[in-house]
MOPAC internal coordinates of N, CA, C and O (Angstrom, degrees):
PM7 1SCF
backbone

  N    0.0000 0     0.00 0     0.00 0    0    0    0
  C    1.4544 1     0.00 0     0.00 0    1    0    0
  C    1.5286 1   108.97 1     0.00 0    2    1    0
  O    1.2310 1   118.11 1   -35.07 1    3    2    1
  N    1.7007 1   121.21 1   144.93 1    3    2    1
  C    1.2658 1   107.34 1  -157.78 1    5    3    2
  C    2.3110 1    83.60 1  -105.73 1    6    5    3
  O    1.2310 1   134.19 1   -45.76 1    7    6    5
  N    1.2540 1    90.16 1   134.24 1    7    6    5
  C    1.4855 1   121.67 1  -164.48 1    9    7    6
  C    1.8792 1    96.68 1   -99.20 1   10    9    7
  O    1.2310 1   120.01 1   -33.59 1   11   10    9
  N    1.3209 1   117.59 1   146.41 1   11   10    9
  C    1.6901 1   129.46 1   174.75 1   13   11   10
  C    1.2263 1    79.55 1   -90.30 1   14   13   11
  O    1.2310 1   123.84 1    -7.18 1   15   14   13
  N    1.8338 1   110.25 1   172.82 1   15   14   13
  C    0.9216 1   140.36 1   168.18 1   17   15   14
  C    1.7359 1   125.30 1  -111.36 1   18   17   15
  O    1.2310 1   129.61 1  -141.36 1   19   18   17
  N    1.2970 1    99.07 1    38.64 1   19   18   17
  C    1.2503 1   117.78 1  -163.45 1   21   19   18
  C    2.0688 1   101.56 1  -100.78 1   22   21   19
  O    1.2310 1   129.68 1    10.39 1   23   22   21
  N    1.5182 1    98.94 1  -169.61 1   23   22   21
  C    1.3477 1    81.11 1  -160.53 1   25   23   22
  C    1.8765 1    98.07 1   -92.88 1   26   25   23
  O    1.2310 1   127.83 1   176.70 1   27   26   25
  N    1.8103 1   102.54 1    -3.30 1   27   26   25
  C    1.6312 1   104.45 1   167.49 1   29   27   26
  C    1.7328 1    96.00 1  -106.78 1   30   29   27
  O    1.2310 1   137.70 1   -55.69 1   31   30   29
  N    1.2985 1    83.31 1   124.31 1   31   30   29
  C    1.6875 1   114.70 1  -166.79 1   33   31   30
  C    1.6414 1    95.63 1   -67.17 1   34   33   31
  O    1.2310 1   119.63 1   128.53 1   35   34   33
  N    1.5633 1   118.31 1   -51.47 1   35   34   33
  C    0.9561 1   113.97 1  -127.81 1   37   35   34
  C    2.1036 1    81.51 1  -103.38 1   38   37   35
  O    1.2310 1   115.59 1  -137.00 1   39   38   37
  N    0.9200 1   125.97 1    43.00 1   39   38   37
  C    1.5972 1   121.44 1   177.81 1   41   39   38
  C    1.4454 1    85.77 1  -108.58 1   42   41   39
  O    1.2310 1   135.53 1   -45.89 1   43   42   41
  N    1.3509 1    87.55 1   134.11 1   43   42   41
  C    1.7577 1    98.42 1   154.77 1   45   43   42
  C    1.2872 1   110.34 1  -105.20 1   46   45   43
  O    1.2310 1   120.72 1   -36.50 1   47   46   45
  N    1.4049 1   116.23 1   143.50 1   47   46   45
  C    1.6433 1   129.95 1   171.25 1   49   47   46
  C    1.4255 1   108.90 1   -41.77 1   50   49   47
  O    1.2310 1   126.12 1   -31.05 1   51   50   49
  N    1.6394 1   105.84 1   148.95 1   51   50   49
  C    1.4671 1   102.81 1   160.83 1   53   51   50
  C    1.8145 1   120.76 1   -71.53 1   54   53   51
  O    1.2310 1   122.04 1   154.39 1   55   54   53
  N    0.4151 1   113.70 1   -25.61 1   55   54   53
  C    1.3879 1   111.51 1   178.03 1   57   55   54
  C    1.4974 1   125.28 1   -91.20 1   58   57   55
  O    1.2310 1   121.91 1  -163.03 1   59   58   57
  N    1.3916 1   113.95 1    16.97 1   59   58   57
  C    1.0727 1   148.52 1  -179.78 1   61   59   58
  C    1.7681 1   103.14 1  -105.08 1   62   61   59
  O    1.2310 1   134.45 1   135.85 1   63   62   61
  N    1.1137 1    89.66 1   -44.15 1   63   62   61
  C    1.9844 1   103.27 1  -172.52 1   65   63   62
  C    1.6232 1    87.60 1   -86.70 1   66   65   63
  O    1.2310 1   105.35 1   152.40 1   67   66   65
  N    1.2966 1   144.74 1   -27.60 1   67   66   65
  C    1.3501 1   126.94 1  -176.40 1   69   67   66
  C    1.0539 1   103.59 1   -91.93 1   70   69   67
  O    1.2310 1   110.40 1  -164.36 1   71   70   69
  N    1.3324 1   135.64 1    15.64 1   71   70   69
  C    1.4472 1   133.12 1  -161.02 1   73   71   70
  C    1.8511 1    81.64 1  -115.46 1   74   73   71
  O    1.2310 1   118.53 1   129.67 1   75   74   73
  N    1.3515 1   120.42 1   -50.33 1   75   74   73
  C    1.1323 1   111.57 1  -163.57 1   77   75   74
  C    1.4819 1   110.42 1   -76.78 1   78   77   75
  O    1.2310 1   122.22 1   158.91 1   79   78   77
  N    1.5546 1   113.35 1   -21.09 1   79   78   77
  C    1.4910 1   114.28 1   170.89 1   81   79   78
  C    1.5655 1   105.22 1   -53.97 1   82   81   79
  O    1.2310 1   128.98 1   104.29 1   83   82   81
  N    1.1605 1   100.30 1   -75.71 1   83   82   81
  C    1.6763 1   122.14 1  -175.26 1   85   83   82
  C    2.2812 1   100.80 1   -16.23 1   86   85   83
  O    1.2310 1   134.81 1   120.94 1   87   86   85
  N    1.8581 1    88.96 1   -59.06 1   87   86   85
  C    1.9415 1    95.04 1  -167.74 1   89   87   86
  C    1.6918 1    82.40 1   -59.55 1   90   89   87
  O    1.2310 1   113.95 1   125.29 1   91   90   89
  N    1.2205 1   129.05 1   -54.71 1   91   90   89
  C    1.4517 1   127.36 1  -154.43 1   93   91   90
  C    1.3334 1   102.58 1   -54.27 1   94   93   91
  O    1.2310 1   109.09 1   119.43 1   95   94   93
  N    1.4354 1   138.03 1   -60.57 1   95   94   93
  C    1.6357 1   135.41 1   173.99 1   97   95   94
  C    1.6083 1   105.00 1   -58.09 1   98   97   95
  O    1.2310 1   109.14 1   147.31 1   99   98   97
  N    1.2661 1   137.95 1   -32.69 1   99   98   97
  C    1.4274 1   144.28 1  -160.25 1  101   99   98
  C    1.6643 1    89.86 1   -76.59 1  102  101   99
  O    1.2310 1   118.01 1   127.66 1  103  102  101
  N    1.3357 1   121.40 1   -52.34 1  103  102  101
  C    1.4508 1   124.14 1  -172.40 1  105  103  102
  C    1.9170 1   109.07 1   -74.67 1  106  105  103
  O    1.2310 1   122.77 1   140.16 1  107  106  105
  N    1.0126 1   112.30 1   -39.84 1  107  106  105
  C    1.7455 1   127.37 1   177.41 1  109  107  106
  C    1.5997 1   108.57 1   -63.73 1  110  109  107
  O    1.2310 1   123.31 1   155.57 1  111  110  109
  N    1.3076 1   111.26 1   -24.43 1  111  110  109
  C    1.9179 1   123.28 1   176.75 1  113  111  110
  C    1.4199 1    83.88 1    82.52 1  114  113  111
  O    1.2310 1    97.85 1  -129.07 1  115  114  113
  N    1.1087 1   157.13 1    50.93 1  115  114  113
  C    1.5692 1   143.17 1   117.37 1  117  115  114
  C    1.0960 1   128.43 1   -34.93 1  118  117  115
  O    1.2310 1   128.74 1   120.49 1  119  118  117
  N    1.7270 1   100.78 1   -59.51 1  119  118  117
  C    1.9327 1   113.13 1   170.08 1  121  119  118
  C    1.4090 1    90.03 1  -123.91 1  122  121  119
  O    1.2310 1   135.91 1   -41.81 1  123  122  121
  N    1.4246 1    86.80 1   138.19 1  123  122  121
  C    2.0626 1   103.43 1   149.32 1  125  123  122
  C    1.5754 1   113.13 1  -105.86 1  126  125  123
  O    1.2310 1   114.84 1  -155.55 1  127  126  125
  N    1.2970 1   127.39 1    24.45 1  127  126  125
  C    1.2552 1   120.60 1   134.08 1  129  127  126
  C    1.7877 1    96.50 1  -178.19 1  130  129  127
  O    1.2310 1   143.03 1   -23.20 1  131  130  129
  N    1.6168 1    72.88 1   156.80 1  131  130  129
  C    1.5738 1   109.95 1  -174.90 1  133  131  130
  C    1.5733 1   129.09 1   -93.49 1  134  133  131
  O    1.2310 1   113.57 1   -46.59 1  135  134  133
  N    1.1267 1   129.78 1   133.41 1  135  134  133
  C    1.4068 1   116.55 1   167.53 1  137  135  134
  C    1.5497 1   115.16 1  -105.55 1  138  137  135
  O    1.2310 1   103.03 1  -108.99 1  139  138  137
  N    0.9405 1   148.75 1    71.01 1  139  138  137
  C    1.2268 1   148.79 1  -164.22 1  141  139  138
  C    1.7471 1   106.33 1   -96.13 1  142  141  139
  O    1.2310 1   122.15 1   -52.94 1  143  142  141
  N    1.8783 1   113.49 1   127.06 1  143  142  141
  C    0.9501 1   104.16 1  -176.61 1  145  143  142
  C    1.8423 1    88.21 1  -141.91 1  146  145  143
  O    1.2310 1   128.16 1   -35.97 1  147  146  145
  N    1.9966 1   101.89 1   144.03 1  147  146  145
  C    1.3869 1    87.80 1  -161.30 1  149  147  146
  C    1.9711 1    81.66 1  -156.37 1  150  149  147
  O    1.2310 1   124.21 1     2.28 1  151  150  149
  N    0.8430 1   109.53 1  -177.72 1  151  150  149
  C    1.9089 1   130.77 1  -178.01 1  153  151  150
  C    1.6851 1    94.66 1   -64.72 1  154  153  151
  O    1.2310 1   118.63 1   -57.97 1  155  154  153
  N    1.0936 1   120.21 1   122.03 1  155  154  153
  C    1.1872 1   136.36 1   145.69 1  157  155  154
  C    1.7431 1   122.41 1   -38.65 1  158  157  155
  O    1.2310 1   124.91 1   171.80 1  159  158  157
  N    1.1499 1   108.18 1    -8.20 1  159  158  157
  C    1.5737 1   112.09 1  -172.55 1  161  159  158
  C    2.1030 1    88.52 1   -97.98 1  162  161  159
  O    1.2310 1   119.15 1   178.10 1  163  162  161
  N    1.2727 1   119.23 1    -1.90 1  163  162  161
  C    1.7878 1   104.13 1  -179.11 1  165  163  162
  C    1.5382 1    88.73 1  -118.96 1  166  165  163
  O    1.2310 1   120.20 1  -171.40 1  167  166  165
  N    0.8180 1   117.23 1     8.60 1  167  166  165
  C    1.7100 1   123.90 1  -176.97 1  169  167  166
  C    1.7566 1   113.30 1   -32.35 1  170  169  167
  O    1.2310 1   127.98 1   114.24 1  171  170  169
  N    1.8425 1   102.24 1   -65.76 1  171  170  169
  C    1.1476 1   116.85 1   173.06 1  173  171  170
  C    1.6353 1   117.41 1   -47.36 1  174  173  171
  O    1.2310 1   130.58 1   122.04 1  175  174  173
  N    1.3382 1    97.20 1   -57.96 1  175  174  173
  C    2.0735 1   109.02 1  -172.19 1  177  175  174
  C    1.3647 1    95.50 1   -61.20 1  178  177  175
  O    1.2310 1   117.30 1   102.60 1  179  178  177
  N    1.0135 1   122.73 1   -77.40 1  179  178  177
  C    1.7631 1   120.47 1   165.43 1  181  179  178
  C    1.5496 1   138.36 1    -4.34 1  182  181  179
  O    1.2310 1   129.71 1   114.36 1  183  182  181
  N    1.0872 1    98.88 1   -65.64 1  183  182  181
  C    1.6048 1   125.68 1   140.41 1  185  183  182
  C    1.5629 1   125.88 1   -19.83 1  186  185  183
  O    1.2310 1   133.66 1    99.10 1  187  186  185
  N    1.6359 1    91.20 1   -80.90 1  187  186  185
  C    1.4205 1   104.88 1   164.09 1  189  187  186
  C    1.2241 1   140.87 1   -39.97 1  190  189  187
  O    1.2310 1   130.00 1   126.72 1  191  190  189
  N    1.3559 1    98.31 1   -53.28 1  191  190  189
  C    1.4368 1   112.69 1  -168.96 1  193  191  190
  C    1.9946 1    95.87 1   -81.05 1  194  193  191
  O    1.2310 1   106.57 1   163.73 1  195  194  193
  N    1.3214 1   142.58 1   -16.27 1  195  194  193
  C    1.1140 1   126.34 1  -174.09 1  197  195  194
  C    1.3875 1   116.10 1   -96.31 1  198  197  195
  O    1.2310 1   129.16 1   163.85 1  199  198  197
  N    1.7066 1    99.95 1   -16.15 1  199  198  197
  C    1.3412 1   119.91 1   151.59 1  201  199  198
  C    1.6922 1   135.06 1   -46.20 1  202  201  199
  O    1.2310 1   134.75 1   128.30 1  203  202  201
  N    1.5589 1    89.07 1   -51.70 1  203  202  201
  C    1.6023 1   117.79 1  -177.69 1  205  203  202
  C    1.5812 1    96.37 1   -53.97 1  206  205  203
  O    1.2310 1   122.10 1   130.55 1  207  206  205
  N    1.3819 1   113.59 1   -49.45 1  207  206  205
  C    1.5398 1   104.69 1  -155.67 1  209  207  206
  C    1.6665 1    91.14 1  -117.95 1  210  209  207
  O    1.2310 1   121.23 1  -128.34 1  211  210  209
  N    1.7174 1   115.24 1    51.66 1  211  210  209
  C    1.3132 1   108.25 1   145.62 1  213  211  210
  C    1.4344 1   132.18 1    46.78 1  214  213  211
  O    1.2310 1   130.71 1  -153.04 1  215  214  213
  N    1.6877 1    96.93 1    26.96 1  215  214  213
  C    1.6002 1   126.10 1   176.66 1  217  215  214
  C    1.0050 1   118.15 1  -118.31 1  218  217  215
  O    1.2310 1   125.72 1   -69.64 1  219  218  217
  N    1.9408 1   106.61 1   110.36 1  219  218  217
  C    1.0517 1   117.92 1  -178.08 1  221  219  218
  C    1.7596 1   133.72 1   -42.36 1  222  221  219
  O    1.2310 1   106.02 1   -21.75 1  223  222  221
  N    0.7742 1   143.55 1   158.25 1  223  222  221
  C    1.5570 1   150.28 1   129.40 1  225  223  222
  C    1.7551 1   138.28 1  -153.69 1  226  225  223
  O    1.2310 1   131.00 1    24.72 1  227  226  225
  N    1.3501 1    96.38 1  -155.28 1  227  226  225
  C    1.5094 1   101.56 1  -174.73 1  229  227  226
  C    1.1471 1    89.59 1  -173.96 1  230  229  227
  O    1.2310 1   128.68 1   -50.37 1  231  230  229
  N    1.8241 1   100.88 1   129.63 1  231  230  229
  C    1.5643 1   155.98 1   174.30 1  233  231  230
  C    1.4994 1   114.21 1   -68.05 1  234  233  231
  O    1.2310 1   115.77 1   -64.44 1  235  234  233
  N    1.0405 1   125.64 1   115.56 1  235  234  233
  C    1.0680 1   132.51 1   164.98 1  237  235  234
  C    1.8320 1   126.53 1  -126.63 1  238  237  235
  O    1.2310 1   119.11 1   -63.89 1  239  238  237
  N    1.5309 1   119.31 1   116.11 1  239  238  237
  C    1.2340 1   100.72 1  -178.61 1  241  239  238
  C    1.2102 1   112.72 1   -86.51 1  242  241  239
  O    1.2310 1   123.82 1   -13.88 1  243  242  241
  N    1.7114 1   110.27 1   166.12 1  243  242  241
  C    1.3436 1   127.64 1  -178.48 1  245  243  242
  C    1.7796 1   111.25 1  -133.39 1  246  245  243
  O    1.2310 1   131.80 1   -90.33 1  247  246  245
  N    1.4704 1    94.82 1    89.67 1  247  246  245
  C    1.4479 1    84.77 1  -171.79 1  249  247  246
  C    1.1715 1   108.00 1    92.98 1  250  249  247
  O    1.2310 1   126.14 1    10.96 1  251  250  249
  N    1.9466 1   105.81 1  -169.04 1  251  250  249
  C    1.5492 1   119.19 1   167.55 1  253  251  250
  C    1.7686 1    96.82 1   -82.89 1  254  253  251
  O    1.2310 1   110.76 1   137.50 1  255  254  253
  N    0.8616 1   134.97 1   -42.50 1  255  254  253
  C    1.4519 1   140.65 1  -157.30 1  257  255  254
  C    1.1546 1   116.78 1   -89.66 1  258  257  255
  O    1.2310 1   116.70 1   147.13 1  259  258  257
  N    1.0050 1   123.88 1   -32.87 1  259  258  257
  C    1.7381 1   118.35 1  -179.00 1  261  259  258
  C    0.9496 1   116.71 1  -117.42 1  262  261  259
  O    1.2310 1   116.46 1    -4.11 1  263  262  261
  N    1.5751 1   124.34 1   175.89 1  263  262  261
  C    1.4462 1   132.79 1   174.15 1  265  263  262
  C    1.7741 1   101.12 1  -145.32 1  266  265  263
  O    1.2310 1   127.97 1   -51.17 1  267  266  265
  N    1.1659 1   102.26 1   128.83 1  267  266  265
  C    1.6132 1   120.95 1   171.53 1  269  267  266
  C    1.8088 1    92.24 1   -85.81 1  270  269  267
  O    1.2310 1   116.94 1   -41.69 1  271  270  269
  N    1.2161 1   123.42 1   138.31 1  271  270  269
  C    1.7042 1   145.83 1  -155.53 1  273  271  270
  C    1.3822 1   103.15 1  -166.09 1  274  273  271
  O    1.2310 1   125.41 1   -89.71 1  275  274  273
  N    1.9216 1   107.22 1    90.29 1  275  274  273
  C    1.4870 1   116.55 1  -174.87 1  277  275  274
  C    1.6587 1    85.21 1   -88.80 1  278  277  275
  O    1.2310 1   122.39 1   -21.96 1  279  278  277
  N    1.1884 1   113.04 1   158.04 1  279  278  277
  C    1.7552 1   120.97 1  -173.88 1  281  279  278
  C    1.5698 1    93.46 1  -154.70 1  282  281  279
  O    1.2310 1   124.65 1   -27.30 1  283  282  281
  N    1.6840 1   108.68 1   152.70 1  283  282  281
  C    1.2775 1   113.49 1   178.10 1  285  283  282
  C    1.7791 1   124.61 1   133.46 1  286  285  283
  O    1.2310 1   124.70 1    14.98 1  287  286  285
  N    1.3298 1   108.57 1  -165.02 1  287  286  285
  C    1.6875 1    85.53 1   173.22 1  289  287  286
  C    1.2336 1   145.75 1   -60.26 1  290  289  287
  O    1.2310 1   101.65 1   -64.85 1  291  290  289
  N    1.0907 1   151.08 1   115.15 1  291  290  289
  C    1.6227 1   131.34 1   171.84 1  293  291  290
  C    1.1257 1   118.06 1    24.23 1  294  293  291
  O    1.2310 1   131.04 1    88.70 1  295  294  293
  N    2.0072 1    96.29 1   -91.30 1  295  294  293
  C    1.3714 1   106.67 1  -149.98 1  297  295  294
  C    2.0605 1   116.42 1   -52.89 1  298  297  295
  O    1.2310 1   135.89 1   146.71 1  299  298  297
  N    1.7800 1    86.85 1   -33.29 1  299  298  297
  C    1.6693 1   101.05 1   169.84 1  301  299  298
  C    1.4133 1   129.25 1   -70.31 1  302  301  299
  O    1.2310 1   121.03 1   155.34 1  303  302  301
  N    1.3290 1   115.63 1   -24.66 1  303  302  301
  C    1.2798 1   113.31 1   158.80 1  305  303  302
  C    1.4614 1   118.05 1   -86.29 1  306  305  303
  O    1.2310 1   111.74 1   165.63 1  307  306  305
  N    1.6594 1   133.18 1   -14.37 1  307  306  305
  C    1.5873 1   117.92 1   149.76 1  309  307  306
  C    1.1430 1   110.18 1   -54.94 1  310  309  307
  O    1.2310 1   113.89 1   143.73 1  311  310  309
  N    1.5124 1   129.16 1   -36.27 1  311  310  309
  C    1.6955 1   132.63 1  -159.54 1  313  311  310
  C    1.5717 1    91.71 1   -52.75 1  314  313  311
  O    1.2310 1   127.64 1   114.22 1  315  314  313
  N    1.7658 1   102.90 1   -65.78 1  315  314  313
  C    1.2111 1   108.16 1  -142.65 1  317  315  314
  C    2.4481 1   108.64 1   -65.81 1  318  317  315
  O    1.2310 1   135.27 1   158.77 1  319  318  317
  N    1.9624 1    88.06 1   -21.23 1  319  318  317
  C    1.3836 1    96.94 1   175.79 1  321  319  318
  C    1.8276 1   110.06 1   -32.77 1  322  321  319
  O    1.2310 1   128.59 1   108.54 1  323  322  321
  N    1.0743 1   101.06 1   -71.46 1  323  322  321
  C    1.4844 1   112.26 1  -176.65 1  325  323  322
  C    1.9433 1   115.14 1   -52.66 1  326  325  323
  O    1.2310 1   119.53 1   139.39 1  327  326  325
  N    1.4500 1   118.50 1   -40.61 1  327  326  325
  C    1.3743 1   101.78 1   159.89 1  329  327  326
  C    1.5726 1   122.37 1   -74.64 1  330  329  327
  O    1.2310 1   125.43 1   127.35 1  331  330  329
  N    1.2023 1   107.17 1   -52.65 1  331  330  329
  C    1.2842 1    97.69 1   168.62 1  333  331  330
  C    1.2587 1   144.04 1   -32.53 1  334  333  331
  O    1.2310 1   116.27 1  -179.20 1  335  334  333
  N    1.0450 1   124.70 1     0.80 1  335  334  333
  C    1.7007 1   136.54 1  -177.52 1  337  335  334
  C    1.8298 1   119.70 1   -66.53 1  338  337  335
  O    1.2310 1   131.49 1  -174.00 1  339  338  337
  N    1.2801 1    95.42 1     6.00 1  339  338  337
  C    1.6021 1    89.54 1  -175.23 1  341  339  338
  C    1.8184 1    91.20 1  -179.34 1  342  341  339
  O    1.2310 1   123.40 1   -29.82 1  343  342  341
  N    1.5120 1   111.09 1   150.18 1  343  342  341
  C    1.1817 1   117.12 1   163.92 1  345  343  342
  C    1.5458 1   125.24 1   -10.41 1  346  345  343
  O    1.2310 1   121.51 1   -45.73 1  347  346  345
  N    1.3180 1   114.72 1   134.27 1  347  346  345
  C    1.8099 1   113.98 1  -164.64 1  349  347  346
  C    1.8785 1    86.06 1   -97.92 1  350  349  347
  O    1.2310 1   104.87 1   161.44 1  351  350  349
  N    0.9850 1   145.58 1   -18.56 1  351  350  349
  C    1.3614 1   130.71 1   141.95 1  353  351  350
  C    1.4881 1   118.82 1   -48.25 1  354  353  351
  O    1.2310 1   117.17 1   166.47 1  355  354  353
  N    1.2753 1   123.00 1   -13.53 1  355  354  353
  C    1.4852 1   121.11 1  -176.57 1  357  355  354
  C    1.7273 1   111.15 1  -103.71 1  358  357  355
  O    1.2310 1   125.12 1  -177.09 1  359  358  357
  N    1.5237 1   107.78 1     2.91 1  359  358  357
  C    1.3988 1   110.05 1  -175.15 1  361  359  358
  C    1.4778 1   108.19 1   -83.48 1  362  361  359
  O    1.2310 1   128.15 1   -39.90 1  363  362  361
  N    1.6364 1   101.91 1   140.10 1  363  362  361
  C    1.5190 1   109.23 1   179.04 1  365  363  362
  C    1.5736 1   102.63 1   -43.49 1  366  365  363
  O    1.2310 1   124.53 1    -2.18 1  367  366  365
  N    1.7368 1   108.91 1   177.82 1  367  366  365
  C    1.5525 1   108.36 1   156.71 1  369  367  366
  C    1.5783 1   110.96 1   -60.57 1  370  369  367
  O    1.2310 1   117.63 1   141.55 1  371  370  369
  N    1.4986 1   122.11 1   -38.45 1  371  370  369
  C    1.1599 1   127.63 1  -154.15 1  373  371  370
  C    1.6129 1    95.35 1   -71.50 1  374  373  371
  O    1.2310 1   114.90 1   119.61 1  375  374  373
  N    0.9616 1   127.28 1   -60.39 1  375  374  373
  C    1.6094 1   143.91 1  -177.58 1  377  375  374
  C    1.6658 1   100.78 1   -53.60 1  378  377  375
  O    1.2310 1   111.21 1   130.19 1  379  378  377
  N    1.0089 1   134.15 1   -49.81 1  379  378  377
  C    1.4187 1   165.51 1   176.75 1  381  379  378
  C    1.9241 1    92.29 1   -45.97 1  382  381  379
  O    1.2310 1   122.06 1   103.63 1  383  382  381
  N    1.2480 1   113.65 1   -76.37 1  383  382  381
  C    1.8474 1   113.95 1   175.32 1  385  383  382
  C    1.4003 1   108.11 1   -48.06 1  386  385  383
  O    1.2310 1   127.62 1   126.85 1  387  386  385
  N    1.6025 1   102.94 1   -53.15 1  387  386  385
  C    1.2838 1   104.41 1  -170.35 1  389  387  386
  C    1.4233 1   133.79 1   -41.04 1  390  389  387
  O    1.2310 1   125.29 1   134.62 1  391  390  389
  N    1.5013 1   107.44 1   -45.38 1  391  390  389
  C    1.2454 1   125.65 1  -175.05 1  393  391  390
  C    1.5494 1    98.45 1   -70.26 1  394  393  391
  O    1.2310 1   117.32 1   126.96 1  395  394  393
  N    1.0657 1   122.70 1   -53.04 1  395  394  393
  C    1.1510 1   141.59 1  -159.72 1  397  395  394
  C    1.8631 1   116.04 1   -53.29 1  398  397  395
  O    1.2310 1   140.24 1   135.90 1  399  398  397
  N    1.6488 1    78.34 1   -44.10 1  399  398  397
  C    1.8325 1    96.09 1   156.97 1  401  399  398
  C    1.4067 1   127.94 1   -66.65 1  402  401  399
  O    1.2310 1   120.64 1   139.79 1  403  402  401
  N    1.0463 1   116.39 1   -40.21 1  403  402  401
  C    1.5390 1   132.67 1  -178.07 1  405  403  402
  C    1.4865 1    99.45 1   -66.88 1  406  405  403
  O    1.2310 1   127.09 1   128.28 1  407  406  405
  N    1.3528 1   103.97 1   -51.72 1  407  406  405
  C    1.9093 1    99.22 1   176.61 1  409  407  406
  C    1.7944 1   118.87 1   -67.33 1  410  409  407
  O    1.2310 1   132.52 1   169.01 1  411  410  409
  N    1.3386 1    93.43 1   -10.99 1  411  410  409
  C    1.6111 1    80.16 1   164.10 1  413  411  410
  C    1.7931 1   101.60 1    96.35 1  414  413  411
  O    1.2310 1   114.84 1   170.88 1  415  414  413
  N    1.1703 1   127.39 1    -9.12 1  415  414  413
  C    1.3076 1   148.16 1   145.66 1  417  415  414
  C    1.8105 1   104.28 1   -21.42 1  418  417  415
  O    1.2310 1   126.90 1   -49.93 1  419  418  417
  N    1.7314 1   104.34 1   130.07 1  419  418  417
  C    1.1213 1   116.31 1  -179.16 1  421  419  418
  C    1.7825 1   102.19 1   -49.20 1  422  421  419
  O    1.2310 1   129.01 1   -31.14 1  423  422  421
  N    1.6044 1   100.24 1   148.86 1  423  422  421
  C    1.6249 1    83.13 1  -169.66 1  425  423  422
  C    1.5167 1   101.13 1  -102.29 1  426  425  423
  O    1.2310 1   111.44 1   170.89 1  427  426  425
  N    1.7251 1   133.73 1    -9.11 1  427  426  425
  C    1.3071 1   133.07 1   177.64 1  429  427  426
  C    2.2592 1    95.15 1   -84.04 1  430  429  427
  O    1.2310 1   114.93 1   155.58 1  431  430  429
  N    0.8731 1   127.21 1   -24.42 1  431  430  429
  C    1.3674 1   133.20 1   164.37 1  433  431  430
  C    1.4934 1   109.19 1   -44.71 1  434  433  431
  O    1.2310 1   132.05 1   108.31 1  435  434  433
  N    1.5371 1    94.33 1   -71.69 1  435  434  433
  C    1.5369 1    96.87 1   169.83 1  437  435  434
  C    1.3173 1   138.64 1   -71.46 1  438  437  435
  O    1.2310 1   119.04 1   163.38 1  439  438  437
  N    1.4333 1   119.44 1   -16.62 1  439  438  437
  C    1.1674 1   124.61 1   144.80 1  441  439  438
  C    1.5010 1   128.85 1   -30.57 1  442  441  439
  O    1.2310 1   123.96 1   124.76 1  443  442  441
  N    1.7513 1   110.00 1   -55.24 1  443  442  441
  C    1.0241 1   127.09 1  -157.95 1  445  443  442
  C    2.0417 1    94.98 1   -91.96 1  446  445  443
  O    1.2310 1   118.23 1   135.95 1  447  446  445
  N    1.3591 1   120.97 1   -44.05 1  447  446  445
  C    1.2851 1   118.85 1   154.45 1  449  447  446
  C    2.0358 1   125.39 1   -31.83 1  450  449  447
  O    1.2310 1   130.16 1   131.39 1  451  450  449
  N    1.3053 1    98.02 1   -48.61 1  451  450  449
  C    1.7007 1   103.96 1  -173.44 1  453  451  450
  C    1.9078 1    88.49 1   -85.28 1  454  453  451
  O    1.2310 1   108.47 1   104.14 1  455  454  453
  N    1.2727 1   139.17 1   -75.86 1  455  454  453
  C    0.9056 1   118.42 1   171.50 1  457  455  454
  C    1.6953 1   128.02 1   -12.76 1  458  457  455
  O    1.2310 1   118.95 1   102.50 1  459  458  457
  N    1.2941 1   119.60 1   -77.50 1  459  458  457
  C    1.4955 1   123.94 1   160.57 1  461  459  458
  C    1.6174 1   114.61 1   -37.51 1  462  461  459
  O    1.2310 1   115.14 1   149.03 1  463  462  461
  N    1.0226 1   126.83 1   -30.97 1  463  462  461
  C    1.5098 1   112.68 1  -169.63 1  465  463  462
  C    1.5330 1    93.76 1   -96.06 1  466  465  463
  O    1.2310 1   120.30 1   139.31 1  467  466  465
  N    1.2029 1   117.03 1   -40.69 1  467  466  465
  C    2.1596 1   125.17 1   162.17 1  469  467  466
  C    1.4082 1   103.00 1   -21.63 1  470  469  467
  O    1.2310 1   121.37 1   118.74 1  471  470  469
  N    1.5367 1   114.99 1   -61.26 1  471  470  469
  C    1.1960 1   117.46 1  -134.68 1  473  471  470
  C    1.6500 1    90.15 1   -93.86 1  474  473  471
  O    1.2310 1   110.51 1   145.40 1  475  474  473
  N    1.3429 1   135.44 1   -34.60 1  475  474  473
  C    1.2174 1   154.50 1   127.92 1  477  475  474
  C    1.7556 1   106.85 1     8.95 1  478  477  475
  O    1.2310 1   132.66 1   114.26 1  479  478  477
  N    0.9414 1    93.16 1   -65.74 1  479  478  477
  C    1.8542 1   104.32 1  -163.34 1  481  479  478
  C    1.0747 1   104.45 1  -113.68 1  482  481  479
  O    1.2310 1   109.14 1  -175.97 1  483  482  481
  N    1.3834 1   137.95 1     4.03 1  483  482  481
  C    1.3811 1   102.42 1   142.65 1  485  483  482
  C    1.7428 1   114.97 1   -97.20 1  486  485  483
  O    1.2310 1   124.21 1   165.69 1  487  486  485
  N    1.4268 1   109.53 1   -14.31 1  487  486  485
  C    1.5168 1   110.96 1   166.89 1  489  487  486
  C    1.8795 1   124.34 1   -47.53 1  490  489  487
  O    1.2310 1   120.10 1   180.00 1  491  490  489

């Protein structure tokens, strides 16, 4: 279990507890994929544990400090292989919905997201 370094040993981070929500809906079929992005210092335990229970993903860094950690089915984490190749600020609009769909993201939201970034680039 990944432990703070505080002077109560036994707290786990919040983002530690959204990590376990996230596997908990990921395993229940709520989401078939995840975007989880968190401190590079739980990287390893993180890791582990999505390992432990034979759940796929793909790593993405953010910066020196973070890591973007798509989690979920297969076929959605090959999807996301191919966008993922470079900064998710660097994704077209088109790539940009896409993902956005796959995460399970309101889909009139994203509508209105790819629209705005449309109107964006051709301005």
């Amino acid at each position: 279990m990944i432990r703070t370094n505080t002077s109560n040993n036994n707290k786990v981070p919040g983002e530690v507890k959204v990590l376990s929500n996230h596997i908990y809906e990921f395993k229940k079929g709520v989401r078939n994929l995840v975007l989880y992005t968190f401190s590079k210092k739980y990287e390893n335990e993180i890791i582990k544990k999505l390992e432990s229970q034979k759940i796929p993903y793909l790593k993405q860094e953010v910066g020196s400090r973070s890591v973007n950690l798509f989690f979920g089915r297969q076929e959605c984490i090959d999807a996301i292989g191919f966008l993922a190749d470079r900064p998710l600020y660097a994704l077209t609009p088109e790539e940009d919905f896409i993902l956005g769909a796959l995460l399970g993201y309101d889909l009139c939201r994203q509508c209105q997201r790819y629209c705005s970034k449309k109107k964006k680039e051709i301005s």
